[in-house]
C-alpha positions in Angstrom: 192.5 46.8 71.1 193.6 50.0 70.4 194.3 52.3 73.6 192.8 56.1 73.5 195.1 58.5 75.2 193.3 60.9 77.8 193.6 64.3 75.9 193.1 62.4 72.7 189.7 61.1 73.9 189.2 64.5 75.4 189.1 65.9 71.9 187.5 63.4 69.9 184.1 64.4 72.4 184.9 67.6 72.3 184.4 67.2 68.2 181.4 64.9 68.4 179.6 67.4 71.3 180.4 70.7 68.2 178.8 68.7 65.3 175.8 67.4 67.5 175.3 71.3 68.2 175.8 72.7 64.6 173.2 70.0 63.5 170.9 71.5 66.0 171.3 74.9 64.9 171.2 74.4 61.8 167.5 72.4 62.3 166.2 74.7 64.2 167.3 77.7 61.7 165.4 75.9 59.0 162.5 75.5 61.1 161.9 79.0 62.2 162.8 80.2 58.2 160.0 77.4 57.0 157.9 78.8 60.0 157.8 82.1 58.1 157.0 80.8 54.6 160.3 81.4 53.4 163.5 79.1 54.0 162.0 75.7 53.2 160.4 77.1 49.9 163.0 79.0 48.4 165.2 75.5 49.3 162.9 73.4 48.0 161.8 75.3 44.6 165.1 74.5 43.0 164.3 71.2 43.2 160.2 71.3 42.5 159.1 71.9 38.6 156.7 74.1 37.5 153.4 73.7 37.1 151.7 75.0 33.8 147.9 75.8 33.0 147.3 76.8 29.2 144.0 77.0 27.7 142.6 78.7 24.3 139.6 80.2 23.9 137.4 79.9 21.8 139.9 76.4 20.8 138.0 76.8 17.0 138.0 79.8 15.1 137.4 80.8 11.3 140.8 81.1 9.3 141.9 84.7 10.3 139.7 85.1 13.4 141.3 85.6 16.8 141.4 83.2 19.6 143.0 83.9 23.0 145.7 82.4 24.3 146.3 82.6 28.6 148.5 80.7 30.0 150.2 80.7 34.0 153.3 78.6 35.8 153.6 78.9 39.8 157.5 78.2 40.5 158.5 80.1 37.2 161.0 82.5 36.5 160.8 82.7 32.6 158.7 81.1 29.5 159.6 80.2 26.3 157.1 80.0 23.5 157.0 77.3 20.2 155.3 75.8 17.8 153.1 78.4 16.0 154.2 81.6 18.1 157.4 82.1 19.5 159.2 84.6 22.2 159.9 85.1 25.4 156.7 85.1 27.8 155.9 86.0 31.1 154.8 83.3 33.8 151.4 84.7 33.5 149.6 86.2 30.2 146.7 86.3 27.8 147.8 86.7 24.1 145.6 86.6 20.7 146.7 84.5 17.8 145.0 84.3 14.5 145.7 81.0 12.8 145.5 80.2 8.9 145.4 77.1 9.4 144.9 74.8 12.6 148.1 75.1 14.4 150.0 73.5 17.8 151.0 76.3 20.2 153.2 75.2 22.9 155.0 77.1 26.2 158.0 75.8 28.0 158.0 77.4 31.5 161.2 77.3 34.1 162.0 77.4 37.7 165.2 78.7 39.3 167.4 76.0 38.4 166.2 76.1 35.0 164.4 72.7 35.3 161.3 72.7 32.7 157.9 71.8 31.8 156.2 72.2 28.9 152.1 72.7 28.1 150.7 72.0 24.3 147.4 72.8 22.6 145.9 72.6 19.4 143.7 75.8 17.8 141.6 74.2 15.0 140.9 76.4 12.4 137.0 76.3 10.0 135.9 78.2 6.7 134.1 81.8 7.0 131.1 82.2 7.2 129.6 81.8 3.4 126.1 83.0 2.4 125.7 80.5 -0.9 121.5 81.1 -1.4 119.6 84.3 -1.1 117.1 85.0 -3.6 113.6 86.1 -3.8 111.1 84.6 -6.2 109.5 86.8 -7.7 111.9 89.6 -7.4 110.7 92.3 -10.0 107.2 93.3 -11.7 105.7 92.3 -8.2 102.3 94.0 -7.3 101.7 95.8 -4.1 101.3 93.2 -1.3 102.1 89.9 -3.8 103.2 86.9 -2.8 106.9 86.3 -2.8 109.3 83.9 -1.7 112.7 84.8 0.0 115.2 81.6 0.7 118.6 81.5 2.0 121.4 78.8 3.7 124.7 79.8 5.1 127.7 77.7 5.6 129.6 77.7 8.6 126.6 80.2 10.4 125.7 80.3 14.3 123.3 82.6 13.4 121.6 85.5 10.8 119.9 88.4 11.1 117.2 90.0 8.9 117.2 94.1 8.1 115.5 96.3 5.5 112.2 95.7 4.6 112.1 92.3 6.7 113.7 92.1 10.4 114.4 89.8 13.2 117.0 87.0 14.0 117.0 83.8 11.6 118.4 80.5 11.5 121.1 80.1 8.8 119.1 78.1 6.5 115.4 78.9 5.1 112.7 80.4 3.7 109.4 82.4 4.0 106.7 84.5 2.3 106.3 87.7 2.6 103.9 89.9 1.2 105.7 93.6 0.3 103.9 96.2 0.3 105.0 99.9 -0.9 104.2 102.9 1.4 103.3 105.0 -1.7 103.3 105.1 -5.1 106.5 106.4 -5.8 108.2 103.9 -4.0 109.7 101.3 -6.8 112.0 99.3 -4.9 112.2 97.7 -1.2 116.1 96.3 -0.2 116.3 93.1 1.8 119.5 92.5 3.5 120.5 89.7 5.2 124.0 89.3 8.2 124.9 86.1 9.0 127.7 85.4 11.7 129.9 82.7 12.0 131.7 83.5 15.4 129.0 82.7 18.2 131.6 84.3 20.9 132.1 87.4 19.1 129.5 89.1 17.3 131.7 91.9 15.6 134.1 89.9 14.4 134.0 91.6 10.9 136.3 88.6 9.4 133.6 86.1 10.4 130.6 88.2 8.4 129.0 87.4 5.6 126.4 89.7 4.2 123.9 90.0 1.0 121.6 92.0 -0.1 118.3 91.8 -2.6 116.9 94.4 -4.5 112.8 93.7 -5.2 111.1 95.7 -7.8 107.4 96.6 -7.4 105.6 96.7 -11.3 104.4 100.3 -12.6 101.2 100.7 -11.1 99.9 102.5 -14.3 100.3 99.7 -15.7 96.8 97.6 -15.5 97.9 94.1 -16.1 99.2 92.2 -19.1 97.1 90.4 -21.6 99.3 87.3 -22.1 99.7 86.6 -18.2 96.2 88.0 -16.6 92.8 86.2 -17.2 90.0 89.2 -17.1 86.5 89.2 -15.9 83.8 91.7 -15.8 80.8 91.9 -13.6 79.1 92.6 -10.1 80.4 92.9 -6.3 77.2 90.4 -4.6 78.2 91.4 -1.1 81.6 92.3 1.1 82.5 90.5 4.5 84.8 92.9 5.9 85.1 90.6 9.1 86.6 87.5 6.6 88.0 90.2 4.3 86.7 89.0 1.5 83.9 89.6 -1.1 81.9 87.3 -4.1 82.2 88.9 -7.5 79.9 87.5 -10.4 81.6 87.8 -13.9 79.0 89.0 -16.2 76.7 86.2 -18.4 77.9 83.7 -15.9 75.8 82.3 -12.7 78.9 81.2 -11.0 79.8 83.4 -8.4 83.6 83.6 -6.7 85.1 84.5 -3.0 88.2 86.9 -3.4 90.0 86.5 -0.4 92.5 90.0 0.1 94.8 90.9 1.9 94.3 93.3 4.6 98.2 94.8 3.8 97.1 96.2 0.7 93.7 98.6 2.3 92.3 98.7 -1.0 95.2 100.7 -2.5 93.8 102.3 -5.6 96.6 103.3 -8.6 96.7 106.1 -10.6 98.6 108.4 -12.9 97.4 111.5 -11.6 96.8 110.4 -8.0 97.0 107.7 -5.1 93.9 107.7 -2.8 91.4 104.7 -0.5 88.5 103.4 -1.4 86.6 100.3 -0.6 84.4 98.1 -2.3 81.6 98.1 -2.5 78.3 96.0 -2.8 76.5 96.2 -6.3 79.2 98.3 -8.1 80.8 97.1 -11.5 84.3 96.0 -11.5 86.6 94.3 -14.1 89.0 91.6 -12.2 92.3 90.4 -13.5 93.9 87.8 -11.6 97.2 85.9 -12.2 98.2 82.9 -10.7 100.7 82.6 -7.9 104.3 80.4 -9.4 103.3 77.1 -8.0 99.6 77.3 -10.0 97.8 76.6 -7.2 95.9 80.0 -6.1 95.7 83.2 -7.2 97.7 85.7 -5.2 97.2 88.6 -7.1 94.6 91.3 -8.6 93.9 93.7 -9.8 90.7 95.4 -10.1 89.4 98.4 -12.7 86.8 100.6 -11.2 85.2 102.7 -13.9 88.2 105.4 -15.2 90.5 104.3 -11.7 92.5 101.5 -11.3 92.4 99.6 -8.0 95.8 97.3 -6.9 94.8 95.2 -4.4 95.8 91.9 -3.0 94.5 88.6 -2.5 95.4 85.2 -0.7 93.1 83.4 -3.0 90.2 83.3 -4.8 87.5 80.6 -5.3 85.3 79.4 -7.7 81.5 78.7 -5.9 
């Protein structure tokens, strides 16, 4: 056993008794620092990595379009940037990046002590919008208020919109019939335009438009009707039904009557060189009737009727043998 002198052990408690207090201090120091919200997380945030959050939006876009990139990292002091951007960053941002192709875009974040973490996402990348169909059948030498047929499909498409002489939002494949009609007799053609958009989040993204545009052209209305495409009868109005908008017509030397159904677009419009003016049927007058069949052969859409010296466009949805 080994013997302590007096002063020797005197020493060696004062030692132990100085550290015991130091430790204290230094404790207690920490404590009241981490009491305030600041020694304990400056200390610890060397040794705590960052936490990223990195999102793209919208995450597809059309080749060229924009999406935005944000991003934030608590604990960060600097970013870095990879993949298909590059840079220094902030800790907290938006930025927009318009892809070519679908493309990685990654961001390495880091805290005091330079430890790191790193976020990754993928922007995928479509075709433009493509309007491949948009035609009108008939689209010239068409009679005022005539059946036509408009169809149209676009790839890629949220959404299209009808302007000129139709209107309102449609889906990006279709068709319908319309019936034009011309406001007055020196009007020859009617436009039909159609927008359709491929970027649902962003309606004036010009690089994700497609537009087109038809031109329809209404026939001379001097012109009567043609020989080789119009069958012509002559003969009697027997009565009018203004409330069916219709009336029965009996061709001359024949007992068979038929129902011309019109269309209430037209009002009768009467053509002429000289002049463009109303006027309705009526019961027990003469009139010579052309018709032409519609393009699938299976009513008659259009006629025309000759009124002594005038000529008479009008319109029909169909017209029936009785």
């Amino acid at each position: 056993m080994v013997k302590i002198g007096r002063k020797a052990n005197q020493r060696l408690n004062f030692m132990i008794y100085f550290s015991q207090r130091i430790i204290i201090a230094i404790a207690v120091g920490i404590l009241a620092l981490g009491a305030t919200g600041i020694g304990i997380t400056v200390f610890a945030s060397g040794f705590i990595k960052t936490e990223n959050s990195f999102n793209a939006y919208p995450s597809t876009v059309a080749v060229g379009s924009g999406s935005t990139l944000s991003w934030s990292s608590t604990r960060a002091v600097s970013c870095t940037a990879s993949g298909a951007w590059s840079g220094k960053k902030d800790p907290k941002g938006t930025e927009i990046v318009k892809p070519t192709e679908t493309s990685v875009y990654s961001i390495a974040c880091y805290n005091a002590r330079g430890m790191e973490t790193t976020s990754s996402l993928t922007v995928t990348t479509r075709p433009k919008v493509h309007i491949d169909i948009f035609e009108l059948t008939p689209s010239s030498d068409v009679a005022d208020g005539q059946a036509v047929t408009i169809r149209w499909n676009a790839q890629e498409a949220v959404r299209c919109t009808a302007r000129g002489s139709w209107s309102g939002n449609k889906s990006k494949s279709g068709s319908e019939i319309l019936y034009p009609s011309r406001s007055s007799a020196s009007i020859s053609t009617a436009p039909y335009y159609l927008d359709c958009y491929g970027n649902s989040f962003d309606l004036n993204d010009k690089n994700d438009i497609d537009s087109r545009t038809i031109q329809l052209n209404f026939r001379d209305p001097s012109i009567l009707f043609d020989p080789e495409a119009y069958l012509v009868h002559s003969g009697r109005v027997l009565s009018v039904d203004t409330e069916n908008k219709s009336f029965v017509f009996q061709p001359d030397g024949s007992t068979s009557k038929s129902t011309v159904y019109y269309n209430d677009n037209s009002k009768y419009f009467f053509c002429s060189k000289m002049q463009s003016y109303f006027r309705e049927i009526v019961t027990g007058a003469r009139y010579k009737i052309s018709v032409k069949q519609d393009i699938q052969g299976l009513e008659v859409k259009n006629i025309l009727v000759a009124v002594d010296d005038l000529s008479v466009c009008i319109s029909a949805w169909g017209f029936k043998e009785e």
